[in-house]
C-alpha positions, 0 to 999 in steps of 0.5 A: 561508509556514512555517505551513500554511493554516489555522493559528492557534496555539492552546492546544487544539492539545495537548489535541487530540493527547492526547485526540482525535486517533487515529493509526493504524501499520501495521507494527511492525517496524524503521521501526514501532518507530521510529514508535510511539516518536516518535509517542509523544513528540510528544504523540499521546495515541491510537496504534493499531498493527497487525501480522501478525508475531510477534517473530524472534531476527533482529528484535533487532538493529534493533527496539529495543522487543523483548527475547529474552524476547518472541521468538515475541510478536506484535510488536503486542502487545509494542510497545504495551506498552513504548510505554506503559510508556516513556511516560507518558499514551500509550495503544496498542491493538494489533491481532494480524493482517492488514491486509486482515482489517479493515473499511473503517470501521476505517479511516475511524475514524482522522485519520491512517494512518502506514506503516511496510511492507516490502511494495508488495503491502501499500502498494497494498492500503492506498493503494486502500482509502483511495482507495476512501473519496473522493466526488467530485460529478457535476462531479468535484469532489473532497470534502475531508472524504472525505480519509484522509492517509497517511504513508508510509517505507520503508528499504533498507539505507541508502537511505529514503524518506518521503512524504505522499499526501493521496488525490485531492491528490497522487500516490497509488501507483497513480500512482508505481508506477514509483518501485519497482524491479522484483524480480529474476528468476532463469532458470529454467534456472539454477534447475533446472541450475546453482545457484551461490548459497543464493537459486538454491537457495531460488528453486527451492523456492519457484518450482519445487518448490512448485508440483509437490508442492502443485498446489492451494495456492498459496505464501503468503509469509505462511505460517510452514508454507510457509516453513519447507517452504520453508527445509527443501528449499532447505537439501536442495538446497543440500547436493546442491550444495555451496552453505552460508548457506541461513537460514531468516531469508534464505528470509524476505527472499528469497520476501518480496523483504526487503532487511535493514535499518540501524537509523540508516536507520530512525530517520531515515526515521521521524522525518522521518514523523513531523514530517510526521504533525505537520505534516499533523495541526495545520498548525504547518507547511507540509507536504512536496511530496511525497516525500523520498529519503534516501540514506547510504550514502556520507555524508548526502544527501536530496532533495525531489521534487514528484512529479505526479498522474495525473489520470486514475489509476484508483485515486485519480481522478476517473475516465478521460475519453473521446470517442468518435463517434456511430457508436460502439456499447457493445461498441466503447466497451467495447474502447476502455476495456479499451485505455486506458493507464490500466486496460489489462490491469485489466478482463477482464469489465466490467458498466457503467452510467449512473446508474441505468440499466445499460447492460451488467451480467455476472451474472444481468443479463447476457442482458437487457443483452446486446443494448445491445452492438449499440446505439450510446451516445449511443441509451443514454444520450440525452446527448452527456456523461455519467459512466459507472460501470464494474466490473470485479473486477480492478479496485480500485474503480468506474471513472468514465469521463467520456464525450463524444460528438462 
């Protein structure tokens, strides 16, 4: 079928996107001033936008909607303005800060969430807070009506991608977290020793340096203070070894692990999230499955791959299942869990329970549940099957384990 389940065309579908249907960006950078502009143009009358930047002489090369009079602006801000000053009948609220400043409920208050981020760290906040938002029932069955779509793109240089993650349906990041590339590491040795390059130099102002003249901060990549610390003793190390091109616009990519972006990337990549926000929003179209990669750097190439779920991921699932034996006692059940592929390294001090009853719980209930470690579990829970909820704060949302008793 070319339509999506569901879809009769109707002339209530314009006044929808004019009037009711409320689209939230995040980012408003490279990839977000091409979202706001296509959004815009595709009718979504009710836009929100976010972004804890302010504008860079360095922006303006690739984010078009900024001009030399808004440099030291919040991009936000400015972004918003000329989107509606450009288009007729949008309307734009900015929102100057961070992402994790904003409650859940403003989240919850929106039919679609678009992405236009330079940052993992970022994507997995935002993927696990709508994660958070999905119910299932006691059987694990998924409540559709808890489902936040997420439209995601990311460049570097002239490789994008665009992906759509319906939480609890597809693959969510948690589950693909392979997808990303790790951060290159530098030895310290060469740091220290023997810097050749002006990222050798900066590396060692933010790795080294840093931590031995500011033992109590911890380096927030965020921070313009930091940064700016940051650029000034990278450039006095830089000139100890005769090495030029420390910027301060380089010190940003490098402690941010920032790859400079092509403008014709972005536009590609946000036009493609854009039909797919389209598409997810009024179902004219069968929607991508699930993620597209977009290589240019030698002519055009983009290939569409349905990447699987992880039925037992525990950001997006419906938790981890398990059987264990008769003989088993909580506090074996509890190293069983901490091991699983799934959550392994994510639980240090887990408080655990079976409905209402607590069954191990850290904090001020610790003493009086400590002796159901020595107990068996089927003794606790009375049941050969039962869901269990586990917490942990390393953990990004309650854990449900399905447990089997054999």
């Amino acid at each position: 079928m070319l339509v999506g389940p569901g879809f009769e065309p109707s002339e209530a579908i314009l006044p929808f996107l004019r009037e009711d249907c409320r689209v939230l960006v995040i980012g408003a950078g490279g990839l977000g001033c091409e979202l706001l502009k296509d959004l815009a143009l595709l009718a979504f009358g009710n836009i929100e936008v976010i972004d804890m930047d302010t504008i860079d002489v360095s922006n303006l090369n690739r984010q078009f909607l900024f001009r030399m009079k808004d440099v030291g602006k919040p991009k936000a801000v400015v972004a918003a303005e000329r989107i509606q000053e450009r288009i007729e009948g949008v309307k734009v609220v900015p929102h100057f800060g961070r992402i994790e400043d904003k409650s859940p409920e403003f989240y919850k208050g929106f039919h679609i969430i678009v992405l236009g981020l330079d940052s993992v760290e970022a994507r997995s906040w935002i993927n696990e807070t709508v994660c958070g938002f999905l119910e299932y029932d006691d059987d694990g069955q998924l409540d559709l009506s808890t489902i936040k779509p997420l439209v995601d793109g990311g460049t570097e240089g002239f490789k994008g991608h665009a992906r759509v993650i319906l939480p609890g349906i597809t693959p969510c990041f948690a589950c693909t977290m392979w997808l990303f590339p790790p951060q290159v590491k530098f030895p310290l040795c060469t740091l220290a020793e023997t810097p050749r390059t002006p990222v050798h130099c900066i590396e060692y102002a933010h790795l080294i340096q840093w931590p031995k003249e500011n033992e109590i901060v911890e380096f927030d990549v965020d921070n313009v203070e930091h940064l700016q610390w940051c650029h000034k003793n990278a450039v006095k190390r830089a000139e100890q070894f005769g090495i030029g091109g420390v910027t301060f616009s380089l010190v940003q990519g490098v402690v941010k692990n920032i790859i400079p972006a092509i403008a014709s990337t972005n536009a590609i990549v946000a036009a493609a999230c854009a039909t797919e926000v389209l598409k997810t929003v009024t179902m004219c179209c069968a929607g991508m499955d699930n993620y597209m990669m977009y290589m240019g750097a030698e002519g055009i190439y983009t290939h569409t791959v349905k990447y699987e779920k992880d039925a037992e991921c525990p950001v997006c699932s419906s938790g981890i299942s398990l059987t264990i034996s008769e003989s088993k006692t909580l506090a074996e059940l509890i190293d069983v869990v901490s091991a699983h592929a799934s959550v392994k390294g994510n639980i240090s001090a887990p408080s655990i329970s079976c409905g209402s009853m607590n069954l191990y719980m850290h904090g001020p209930l610790e003493e009086a549940t400590r002796p159901n470690l020595q107990r068996k579990v089927k003794d606790l829970i009375m049941t050969n099957k039962a869901t269990l909820a586990i917490n942990d704060k390393k953990l990004p949302r309650t854990l449900r384990l399905n447990l089997t008793i054999a």
